[in-house]
C-alpha positions as CSV (number, residue, x, y, z in Angstrom):
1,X,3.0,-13.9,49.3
2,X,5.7,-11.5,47.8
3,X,6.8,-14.0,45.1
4,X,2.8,-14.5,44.6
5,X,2.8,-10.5,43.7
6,X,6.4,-10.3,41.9
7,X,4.9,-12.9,39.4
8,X,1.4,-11.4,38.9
9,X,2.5,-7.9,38.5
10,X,4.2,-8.5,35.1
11,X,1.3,-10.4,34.3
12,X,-1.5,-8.0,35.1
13,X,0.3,-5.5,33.2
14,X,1.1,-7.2,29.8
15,X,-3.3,-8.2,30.6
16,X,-3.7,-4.2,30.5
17,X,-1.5,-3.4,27.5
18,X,-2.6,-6.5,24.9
19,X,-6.1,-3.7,24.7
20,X,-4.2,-1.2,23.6
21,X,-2.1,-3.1,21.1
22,X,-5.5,-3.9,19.2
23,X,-5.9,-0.2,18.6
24,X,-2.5,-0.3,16.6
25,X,-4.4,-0.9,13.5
26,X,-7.5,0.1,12.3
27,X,-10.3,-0.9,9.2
28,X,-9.9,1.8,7.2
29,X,-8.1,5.5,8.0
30,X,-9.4,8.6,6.7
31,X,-6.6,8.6,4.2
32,X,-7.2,5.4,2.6
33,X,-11.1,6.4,2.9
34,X,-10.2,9.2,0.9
35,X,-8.6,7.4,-2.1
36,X,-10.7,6.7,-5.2
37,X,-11.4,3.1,-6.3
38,X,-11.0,2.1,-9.7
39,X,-11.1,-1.2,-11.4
40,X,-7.7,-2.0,-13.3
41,X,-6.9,-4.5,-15.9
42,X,-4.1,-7.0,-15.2
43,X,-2.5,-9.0,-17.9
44,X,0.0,-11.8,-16.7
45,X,2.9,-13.6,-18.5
46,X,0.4,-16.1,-19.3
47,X,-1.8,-13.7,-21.3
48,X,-4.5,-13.9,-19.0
49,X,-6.1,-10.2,-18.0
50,X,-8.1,-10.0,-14.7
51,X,-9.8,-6.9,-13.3
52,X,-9.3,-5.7,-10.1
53,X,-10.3,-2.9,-7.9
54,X,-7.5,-0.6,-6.0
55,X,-7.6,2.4,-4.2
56,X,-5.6,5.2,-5.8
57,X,-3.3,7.4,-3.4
58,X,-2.5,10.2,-6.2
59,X,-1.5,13.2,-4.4
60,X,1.0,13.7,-1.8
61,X,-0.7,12.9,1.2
62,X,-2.5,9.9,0.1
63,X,0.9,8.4,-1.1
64,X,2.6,9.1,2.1
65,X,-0.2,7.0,4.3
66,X,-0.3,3.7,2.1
67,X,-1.1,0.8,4.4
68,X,0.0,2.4,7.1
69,X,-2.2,1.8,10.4
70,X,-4.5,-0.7,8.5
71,X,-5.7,-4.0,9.9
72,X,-4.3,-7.2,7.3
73,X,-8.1,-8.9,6.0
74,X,-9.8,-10.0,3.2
75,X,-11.3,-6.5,2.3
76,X,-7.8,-5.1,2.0
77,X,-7.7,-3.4,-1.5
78,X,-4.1,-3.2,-3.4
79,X,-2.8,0.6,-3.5
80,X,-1.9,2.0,-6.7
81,X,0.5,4.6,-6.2
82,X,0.2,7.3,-8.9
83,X,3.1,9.6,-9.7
84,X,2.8,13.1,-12.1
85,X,6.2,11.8,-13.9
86,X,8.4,8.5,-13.9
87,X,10.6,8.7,-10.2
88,X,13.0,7.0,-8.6
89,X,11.3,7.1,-4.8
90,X,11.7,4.2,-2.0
91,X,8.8,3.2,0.2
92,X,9.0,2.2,4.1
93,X,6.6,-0.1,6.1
94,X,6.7,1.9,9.1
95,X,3.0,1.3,10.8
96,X,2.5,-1.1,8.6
97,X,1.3,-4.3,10.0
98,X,1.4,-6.9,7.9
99,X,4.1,-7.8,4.9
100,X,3.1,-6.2,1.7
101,X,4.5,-7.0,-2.1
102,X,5.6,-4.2,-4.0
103,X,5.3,-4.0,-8.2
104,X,6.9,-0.9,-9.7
105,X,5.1,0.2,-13.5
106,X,6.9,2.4,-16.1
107,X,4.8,5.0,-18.1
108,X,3.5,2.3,-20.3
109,X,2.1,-0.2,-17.5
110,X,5.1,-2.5,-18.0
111,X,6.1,-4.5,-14.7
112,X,9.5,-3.6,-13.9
113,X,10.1,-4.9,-10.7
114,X,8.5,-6.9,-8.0
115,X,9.8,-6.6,-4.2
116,X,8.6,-8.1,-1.0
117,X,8.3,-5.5,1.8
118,X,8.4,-6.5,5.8
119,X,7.1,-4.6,8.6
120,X,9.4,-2.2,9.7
121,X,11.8,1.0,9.4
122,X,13.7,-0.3,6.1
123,X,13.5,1.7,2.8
124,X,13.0,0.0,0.1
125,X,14.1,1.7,-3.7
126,X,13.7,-0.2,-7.3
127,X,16.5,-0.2,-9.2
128,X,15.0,2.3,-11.7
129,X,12.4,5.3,-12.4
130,X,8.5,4.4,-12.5
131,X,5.3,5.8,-13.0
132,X,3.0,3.4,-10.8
133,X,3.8,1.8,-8.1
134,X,0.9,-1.3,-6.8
135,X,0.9,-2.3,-3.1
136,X,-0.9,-5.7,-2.1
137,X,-0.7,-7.8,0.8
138,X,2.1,-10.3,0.2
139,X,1.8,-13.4,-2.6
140,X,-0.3,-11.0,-4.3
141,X,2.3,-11.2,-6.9
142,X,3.1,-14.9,-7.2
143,X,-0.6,-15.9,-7.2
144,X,-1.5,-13.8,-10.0
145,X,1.7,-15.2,-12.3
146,X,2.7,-10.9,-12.9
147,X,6.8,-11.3,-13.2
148,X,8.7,-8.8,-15.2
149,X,9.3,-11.3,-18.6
150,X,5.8,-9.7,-19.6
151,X,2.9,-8.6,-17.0
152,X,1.1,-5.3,-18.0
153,X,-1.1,-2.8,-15.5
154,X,-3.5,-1.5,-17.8
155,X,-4.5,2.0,-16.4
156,X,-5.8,5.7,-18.2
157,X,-3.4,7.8,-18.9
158,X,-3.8,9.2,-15.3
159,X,-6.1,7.5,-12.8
160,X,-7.7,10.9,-11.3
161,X,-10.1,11.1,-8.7
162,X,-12.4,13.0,-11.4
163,X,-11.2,11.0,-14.3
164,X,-12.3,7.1,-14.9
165,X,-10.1,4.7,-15.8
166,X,-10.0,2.2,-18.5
167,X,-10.1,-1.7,-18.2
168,X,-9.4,-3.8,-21.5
C-alpha cells in the first residue's frame, strides 16, 4: 500500500500542476492588444514585395512586452519594433514561449541582420545600430527569401499609432 501511495503522489501532483502551466501563455495581452496594426511592404532578394500586417510596439512599454506571455498559433502577427533614432539595444525571450526570428532595419528599411532567438534568459544584440527591429515566429525569415544581400521593409517615415503607413 505505501509503495502504491509513494508512486501516485508524484503523479497526482504533476495531474494538478499541467492546469496551471496552460495559463503560462495567453491569446493576446493587453499590451500586444494595445499595439496598432499596420500592413507593411516586404521586398525580398528576389525582388518580389508581399504585404503583411504587424503589430507596432512604438513606445516604451509596448516594446518591453513583445511576445512575451503569448500563445505560438497561426494568428500570431510579427512585431515591428519602432525606435525614435537608430540604437544599438539587445532583446531577451524571457516569457516567451515559442522560438522567434529576429530582423534588425536601418533608417532606410535595409535588412541588416537576421538572428534566431530561443526561449529563454539570453540577450541577444546585432552587431550594429537600427531603426526597426521585426519579430516573427521562427522560419519567418527563410520562407520569405529576406537575407541581408538585398531585402527592404518598406514603412512611413514613422509608423505611429495616429499616422498610416505606406505599402508600395
Amino acid at each position: 500500500m505505501n509503495n502504491i501511495i509513494r508512486l501516485t503522489k508524484p503523479l497526482v501532483c504533476i495531474l494538478f500542476l499541467l492546469p496551471l502551466s496552460s495559463l503560462a501563455c495567453e491569446e493576446i495581452t493587453p499590451e500586444v492588444a494595445h499595439m496598432k496594426i499596420h500592413r507593411l511592404g516586404m521586398t525580398n532578394d528576389l525582388g518580389e514585395t508581399r504585404r503583411i500586417e504587424v503589430r507596432v510596439a512604438d513606445d516604451s512599454k509596448e516594446r518591453s512586452a513583445g511576445f512575451q506571455y503569448l500563445c505560438a498559433g497561426p494568428r500570431v502577427l510579427p512585431i515591428l519594433f519602432v525606435f525614435p533614432e537608430q540604437r544599438r539595444v539587445g532583446f531577451h525571450m524571457r516569457n516567451v514561449q515559442f522560438p522567434l526570428d529576429i530582423g534588425f532595419f536601418d533608417e532606410g528599411g535595409r535588412l541588416i541582420e537576421t538572428q534566431t532567438m530561443v526561449p529563454g534568459n539570453k540577450l541577444y544584440f546585432p552587431r550594429q545600430p537600427f531603426r526597426y527591429a521585426l519579430e516573427a515566429p521562427a522560419g519567418f525569415y527563410g520562407d520569405w527569401s529576406l537575407t541581408v544581400k538585398s531585402s527592404h521593409l518598406h514603412i512611413a517615415k514613422s509608423p505611429r499609432k495616429t499616422g498610416s503607413t505606406r505599402t508600395p
